[in-house]
N, C-alpha and C positions, 0 to 999 in steps of 0.2 A: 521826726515830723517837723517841718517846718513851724515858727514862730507866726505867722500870718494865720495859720487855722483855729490857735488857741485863745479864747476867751475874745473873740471877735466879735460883735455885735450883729445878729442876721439880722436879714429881713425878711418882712413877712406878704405873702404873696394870697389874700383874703379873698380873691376869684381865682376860680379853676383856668390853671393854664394847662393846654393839651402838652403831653410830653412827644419828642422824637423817640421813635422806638426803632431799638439795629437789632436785625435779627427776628424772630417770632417769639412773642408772649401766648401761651397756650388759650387757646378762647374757651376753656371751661373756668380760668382764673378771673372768677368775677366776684368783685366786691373790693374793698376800701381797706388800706391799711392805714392806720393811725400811732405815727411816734411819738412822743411828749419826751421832753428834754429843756435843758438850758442853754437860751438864747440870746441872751441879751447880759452882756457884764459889766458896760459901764453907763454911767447915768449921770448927765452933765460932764462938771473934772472928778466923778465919785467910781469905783471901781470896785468889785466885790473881790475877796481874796479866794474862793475856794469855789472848783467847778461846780459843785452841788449846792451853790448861791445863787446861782444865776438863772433871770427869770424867763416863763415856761415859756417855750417856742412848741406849737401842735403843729405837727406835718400830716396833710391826707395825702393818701395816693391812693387812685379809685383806678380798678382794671375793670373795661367792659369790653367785652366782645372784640378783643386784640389790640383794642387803645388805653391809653393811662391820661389820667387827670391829674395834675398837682394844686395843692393848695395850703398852704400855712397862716395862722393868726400867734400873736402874743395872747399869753389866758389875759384875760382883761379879772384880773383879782382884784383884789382891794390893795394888796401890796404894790402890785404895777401901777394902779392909779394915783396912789400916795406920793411914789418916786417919780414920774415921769411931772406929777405938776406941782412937784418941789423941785425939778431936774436935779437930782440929790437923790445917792441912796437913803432914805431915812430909817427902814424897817429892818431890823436885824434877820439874820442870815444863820444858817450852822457854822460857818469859818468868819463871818463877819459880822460882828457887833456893834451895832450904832448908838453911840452912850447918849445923857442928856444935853439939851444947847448951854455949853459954858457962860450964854449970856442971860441964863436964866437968874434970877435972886435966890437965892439962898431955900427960902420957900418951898420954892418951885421944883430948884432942882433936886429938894427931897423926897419930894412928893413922887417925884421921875423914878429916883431909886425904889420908892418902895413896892410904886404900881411894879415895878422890873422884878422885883425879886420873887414874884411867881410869876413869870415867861404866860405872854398869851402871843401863841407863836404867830407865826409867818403863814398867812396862805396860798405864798408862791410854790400851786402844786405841781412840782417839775417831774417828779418819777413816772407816773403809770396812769393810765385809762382805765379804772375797774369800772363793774356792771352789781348796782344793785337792784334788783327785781329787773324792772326795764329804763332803770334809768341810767347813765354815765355821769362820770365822774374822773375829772383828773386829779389828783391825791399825792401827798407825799406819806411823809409819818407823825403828821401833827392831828390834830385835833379837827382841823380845816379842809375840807374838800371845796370843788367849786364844779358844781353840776354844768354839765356841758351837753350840745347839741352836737352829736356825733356829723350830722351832715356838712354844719355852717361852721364849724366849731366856737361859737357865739356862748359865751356865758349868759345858763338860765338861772343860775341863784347859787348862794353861796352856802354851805352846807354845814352843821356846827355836830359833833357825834356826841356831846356832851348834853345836847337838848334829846338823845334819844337813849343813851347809855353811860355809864359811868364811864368817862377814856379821855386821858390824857396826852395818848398815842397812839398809832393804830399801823398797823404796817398797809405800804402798796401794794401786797402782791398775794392777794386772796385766795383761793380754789374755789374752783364749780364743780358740783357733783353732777351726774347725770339726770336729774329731772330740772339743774341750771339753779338750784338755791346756793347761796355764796356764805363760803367761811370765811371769816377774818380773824384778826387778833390784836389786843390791844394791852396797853399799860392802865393800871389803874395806880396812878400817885397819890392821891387822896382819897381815899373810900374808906371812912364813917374809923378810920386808924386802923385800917389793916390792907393796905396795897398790896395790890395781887395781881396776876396775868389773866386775862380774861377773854377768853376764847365765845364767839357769837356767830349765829348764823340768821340772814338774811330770806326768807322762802321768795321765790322764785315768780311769784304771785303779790309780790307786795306793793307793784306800784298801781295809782289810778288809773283810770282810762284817760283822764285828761292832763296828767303826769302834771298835777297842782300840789299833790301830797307827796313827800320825800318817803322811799320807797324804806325806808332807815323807821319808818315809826311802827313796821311790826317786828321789828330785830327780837330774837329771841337768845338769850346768854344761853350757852353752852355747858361752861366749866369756868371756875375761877381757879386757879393755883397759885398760894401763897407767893412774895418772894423768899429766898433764903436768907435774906439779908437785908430787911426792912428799910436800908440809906441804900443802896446800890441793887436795883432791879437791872437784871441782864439786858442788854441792848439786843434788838433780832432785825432781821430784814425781811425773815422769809421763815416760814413752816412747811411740815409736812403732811401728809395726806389718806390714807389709803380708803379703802371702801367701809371700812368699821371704826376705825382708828385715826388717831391728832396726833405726832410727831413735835414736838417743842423740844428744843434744843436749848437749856438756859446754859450760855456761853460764861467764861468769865470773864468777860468784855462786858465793862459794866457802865452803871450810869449813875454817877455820885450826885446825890439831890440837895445835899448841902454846897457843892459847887454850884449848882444849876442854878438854886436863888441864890444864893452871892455873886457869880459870873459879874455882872454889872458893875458890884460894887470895887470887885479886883482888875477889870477893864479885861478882862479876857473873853472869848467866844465860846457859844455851848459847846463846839466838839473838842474843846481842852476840858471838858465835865466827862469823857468818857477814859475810863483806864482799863488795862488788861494784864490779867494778874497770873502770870503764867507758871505758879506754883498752886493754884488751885486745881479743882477735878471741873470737869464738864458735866452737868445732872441732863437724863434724857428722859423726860418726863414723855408717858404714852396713857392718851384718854380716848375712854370707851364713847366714841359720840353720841351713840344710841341713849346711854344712861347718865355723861357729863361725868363720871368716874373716872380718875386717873390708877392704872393698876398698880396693884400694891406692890411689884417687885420694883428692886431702886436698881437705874442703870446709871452705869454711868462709864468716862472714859477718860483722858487726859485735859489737860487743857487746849484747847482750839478755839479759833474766829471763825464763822463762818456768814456770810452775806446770804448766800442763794442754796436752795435745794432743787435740786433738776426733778428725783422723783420716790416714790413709795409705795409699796405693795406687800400682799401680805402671801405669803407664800408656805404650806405645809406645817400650820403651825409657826410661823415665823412673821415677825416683821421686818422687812426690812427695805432700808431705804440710802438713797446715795446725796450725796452732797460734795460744795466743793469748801474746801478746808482751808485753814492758814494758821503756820504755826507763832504768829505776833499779828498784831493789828495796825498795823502801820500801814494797810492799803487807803486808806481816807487821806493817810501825811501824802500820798500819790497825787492825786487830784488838788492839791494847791496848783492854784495857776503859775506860779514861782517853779513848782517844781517839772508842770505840763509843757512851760517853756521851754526847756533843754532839749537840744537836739537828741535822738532817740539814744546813739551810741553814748553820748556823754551820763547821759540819765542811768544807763544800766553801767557801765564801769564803774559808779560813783554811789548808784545803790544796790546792788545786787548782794551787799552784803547786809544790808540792813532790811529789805524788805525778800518775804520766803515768797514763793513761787505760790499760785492755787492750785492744787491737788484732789482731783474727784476721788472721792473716799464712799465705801460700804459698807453700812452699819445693819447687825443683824439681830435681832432681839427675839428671844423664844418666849413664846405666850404662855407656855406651860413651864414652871419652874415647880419640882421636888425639893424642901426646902432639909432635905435629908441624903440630899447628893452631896457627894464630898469635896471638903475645899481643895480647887486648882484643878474642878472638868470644865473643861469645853461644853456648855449645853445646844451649842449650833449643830443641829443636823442634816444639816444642808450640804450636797456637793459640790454641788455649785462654786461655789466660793470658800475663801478661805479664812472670809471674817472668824471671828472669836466673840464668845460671854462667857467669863470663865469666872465659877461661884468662889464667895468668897466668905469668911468666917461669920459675917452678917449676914450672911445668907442676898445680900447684895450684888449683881453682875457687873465683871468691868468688860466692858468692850473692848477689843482690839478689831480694829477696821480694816478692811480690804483696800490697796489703793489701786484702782482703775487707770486713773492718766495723770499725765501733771502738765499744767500750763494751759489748760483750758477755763474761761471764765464766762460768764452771760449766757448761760446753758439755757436750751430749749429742746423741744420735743415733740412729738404727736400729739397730742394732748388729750386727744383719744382713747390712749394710752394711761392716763394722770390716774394715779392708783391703781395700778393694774401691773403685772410685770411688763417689759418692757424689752427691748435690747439696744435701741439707739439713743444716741442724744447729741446734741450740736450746740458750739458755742464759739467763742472769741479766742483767738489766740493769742497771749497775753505776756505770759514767762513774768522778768524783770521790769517790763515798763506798762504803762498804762495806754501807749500807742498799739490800739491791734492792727498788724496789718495781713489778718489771715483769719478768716473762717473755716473750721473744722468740722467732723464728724467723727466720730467715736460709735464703735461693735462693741459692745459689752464683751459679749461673747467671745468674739475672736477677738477682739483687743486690735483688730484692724483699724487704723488713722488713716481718713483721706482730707485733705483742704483745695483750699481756694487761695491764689494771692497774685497779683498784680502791682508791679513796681511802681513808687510812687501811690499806691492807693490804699486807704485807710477805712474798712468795711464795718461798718453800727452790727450788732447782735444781731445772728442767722433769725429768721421765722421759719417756721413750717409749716406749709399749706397742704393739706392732702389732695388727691385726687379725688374726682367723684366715684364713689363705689368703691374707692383703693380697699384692698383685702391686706395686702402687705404693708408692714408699720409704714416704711419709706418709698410707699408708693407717694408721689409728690413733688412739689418743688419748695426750693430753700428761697426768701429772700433777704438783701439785706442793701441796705442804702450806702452809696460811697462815695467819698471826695478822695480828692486828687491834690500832691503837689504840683503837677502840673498843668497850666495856666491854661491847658490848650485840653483841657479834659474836664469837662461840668460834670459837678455830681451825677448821679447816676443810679437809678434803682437795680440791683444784681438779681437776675433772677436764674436761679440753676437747677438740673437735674440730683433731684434732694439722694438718689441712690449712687450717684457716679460721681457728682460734684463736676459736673461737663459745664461749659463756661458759658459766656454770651454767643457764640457760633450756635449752640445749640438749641437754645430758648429764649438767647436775645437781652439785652441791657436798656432801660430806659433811659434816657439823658434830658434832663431839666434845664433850660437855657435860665428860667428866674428862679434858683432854689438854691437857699443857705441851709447846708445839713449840719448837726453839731452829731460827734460819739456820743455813744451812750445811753442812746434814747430808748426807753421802753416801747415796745410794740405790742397794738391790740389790731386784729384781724378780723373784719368784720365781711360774710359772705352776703351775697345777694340772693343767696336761694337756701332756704333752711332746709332744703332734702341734701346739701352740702353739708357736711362732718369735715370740717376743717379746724387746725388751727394753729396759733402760736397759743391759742389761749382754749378755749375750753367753750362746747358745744353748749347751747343753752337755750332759752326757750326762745321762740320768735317772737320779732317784735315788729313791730308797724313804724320805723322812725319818717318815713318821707309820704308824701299822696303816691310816689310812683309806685313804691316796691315796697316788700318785707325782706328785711334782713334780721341774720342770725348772729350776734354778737360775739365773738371769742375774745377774752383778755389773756394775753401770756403771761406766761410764768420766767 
């Protein structure tokens, strides 16, 4: 990939411009898609070092009745407004750390240190669009959310989870169950000396009618689970789900908290606070949601990183659930803009030895364990597959995983599907470098791979939108937004047949003449008619956001 695309400055385009559309967009795809990503990387002569620094660029793009609208804002946080009217980065970052001003006194600049050595993070929220009750929120994994107007995308307030629950960190990337109440999860680093994971849901009904009350003040806590390791709480990005059942995955990719408040003091950035310990085991913690019980058999597996889980379901006494794997953590060293700048061939001859491929793996876990079955069975009774739990003298399961694919990453889905067994799923084609230039689909089942790709073109994470009425998982179309090396090609919304992967001939490409897209952007999927079952994200109660219309909100996974 060209040098020109990486860590470039968008702009933002804060009235709807009609897009050119080649080809036919189906006129039942109605409603607004929404990216959130990193926009903006330098600020005056100040420069952030690491793509997951850079501050949030929202992208709309509204499909009605065969036309498309585009529209982007910078989130106006508190972090944006700090640096644009100092033109200076001044508020630290995950890969960029802004120490205190050397011309401060002595005084002064201790007093710097000490407020620093308990981080009150960033609320530059670049990751993800969630939904709680009926309100929006762009988020990252801090403490800080900044409630947003899905229409305008105009910041309506800025959000703190520590005025409504004990959390220190919270991941992006929630689940909705089918009546639209939302699970999250978060870090607890200080609670009353005993920090713990802490699993919360959201009912579905929690915001006002005049969305004056943050929908966050009737959160109800779930389950807390100890750390193992009272300095070093496992890092997560993403949980699992099913209809009964919580999936946590405590990785040994960790988060050293005595690094975190000293960071300052040593001049280094929080993501040199994470390490991964790869002589450790993986613990696969599964909680009863119903009763906030975690059950009492201990699974567990090798060491592994893992970012994202695609899905989970509980099947004949089993649970089980897929994700995608990494056997070291060195996908975050990826995303330095140092390193994004290399031409793609150079990037992958130079690391392909140091950084492992993502790997969709299936993990299978039996509800029922006889704790009188003899060490070294297999208790998986499934056909299906060929995962493994094989007991062991503790009467404890070790996991061996099915692997599915490899080289697929930013997985999505039905979402209709989201705890449910399943058979498809789509995501980024990845391998060695952090340039996708191919969207995929993946059969479980037959392990059949079909893609997408065009020379010179670089496509954001597939969505899936269903059809209305669709009966079949992949009845639908896939979208995904795309730039161009070349000059003579504007970005471009891709929208494809989600069962064939058939190209713009067949259902048309849209083309932005004023649109700066960045990789990597989270997508949420929002319909215009709630008797629509769509999504990248997960079906949920209707809401009233505009005087014209009601829409039905999906946030992806």
């Amino acid at each position: 990939m060209s040098q020109f695309l990486i860590g470039k400055n968008g702009t933002e385009s804060p009235e709807p411009v009609k897009a050119e559309v080649t080809g036919c967009v189906p006129e039942w795809l109605q409603g607004t898609l929404l990216r959130n990503g990193p926009g903006l990387f330098k600020v005056g002569d100040t420069e952030y070092n690491h793509w997951f620094d850079g501050m949030a660029l929202i992208h709309s793009f509204t499909f009605k009745d065969g036309e498309v609208y585009y529209r982007s804002k910078f989130l106006r946080s508190d972090t944006f407004k700090k640096n644009t009217k100092a033109n200076k980065i001044v508020v630290s970052e995950f890969g960029t750390m802004i120490y205190p001003d050397p011309c401060k006194n002595i005084f002064s600049k201790a007093f710097s240190y000490l407020l620093a050595a308990i981080p009150d993070f960033t609320d530059n929220n670049l990751i993800n669009i969630i939904r709680y009750g009926e309100d929006y929120y762009a988020s990252s994994e801090v403490n800080y959310m900044n409630q947003i107007d899905p229409i305008t995308l105009d910041v309506i307030g800025k959000m703190n989870y520590r005025n409504h629950i004990a959390l220190n960190l919270a991941t992006a990337h929630p689940h909705y169950d089918d009546e639209g109440n939302t699970y999250n999860m978060g870090t607890a680093l200080m609670r009353f000396g005993m920090p713990n994971y802490v699993i919360f849901k959201v009912p579905v009904n929690a915001s006002d009618k005049e969305h004056k009350k943050p929908a966050l003040r009737k959160v109800k806590q779930v389950c807390n689970i100890p750390f193992r390791s009272t300095l070093f709480p496992s890092y997560f990005h993403s949980f699992g789900m099913t209809e009964n059942y919580i999936i946590f995955v405590e990785q040994p990719f960790k988060l050293d908290i005595l690094r975190l408040a000293t960071a300052i003091f040593r001049s280094v950035n929080w993501a040199s606070c994470l390490k991964y310990d790869k002589e450790d085991i993986t613990l696969i913690h599964l909680v009863d949601k119903k009763t906030g019980k975690a059950v009492s058999t201990k699974f567990y597996t090798d060491a592994l990183v893992v970012f994202h889980h695609i899905n989970a379901f509980e099947d004949d006494g089993h649970v089980v659930f897929d994700m995608i794997t990494y056997k070291d953590s060195n996908l975050y060293e990826m995303f330095y803009l140092a390193n994004l700048r290399k031409e793609t061939h150079e990037f992958i001859e130079t690391n392909k030895v140091n950084f492992s491929p993502p790997v969709c793996q299936r993990f299978v876990l039996p509800l029922t364990v006889d704790k009188d079955t003899p060490n070294g069975t297999n208790l998986v009774r499934l056909k299906d597959t060929t995962a493994k739990a094989v007991m062991q003298r503790d009467c404890s399961l070790y996991c061996l995983p099915e692997t599915i694919f490899e080289g697929l990453e930013l997985p999505g889905m039905n979402y209709k599907f989201n705890g449910k067994k399943y058979r498809y799923f789509y995501g980024s084609r990845v391998e060695w470098t952090p340039h996708p230039n191919k969207i995929g689909k993946v059969d479980i089942v037959t392990r059949k791979y079909i893609e997408w790709t065009e020379e010179d073109c670089y496509p954001s994470e597939p969505v899936f939108v269903a059809s209305p009425g669709a009966v079949e998982e992949d009845d639908g179309v896939i979208l995904s937004s795309v730039v161009s090396l070349n000059p003579k090609i504007s970005p471009f919304m891709l929208v494809l047949n989600a069962k064939t992967f058939e190209g713009p001939s067949h259902l048309g490409s849209v083309h932005f003449l004023e649109c700066t897209l960045t990789l990597t952007q989270s997508p949420t999927w929002i319909s215009l008619f709630s008797s629509v079952v769509s999504t990248a994200g997960v079906r949920t109660a209707t809401t009233c956001v505009d005087s014209l219309s009601t829409r039905e909100v999906s946030a992806c996974m």
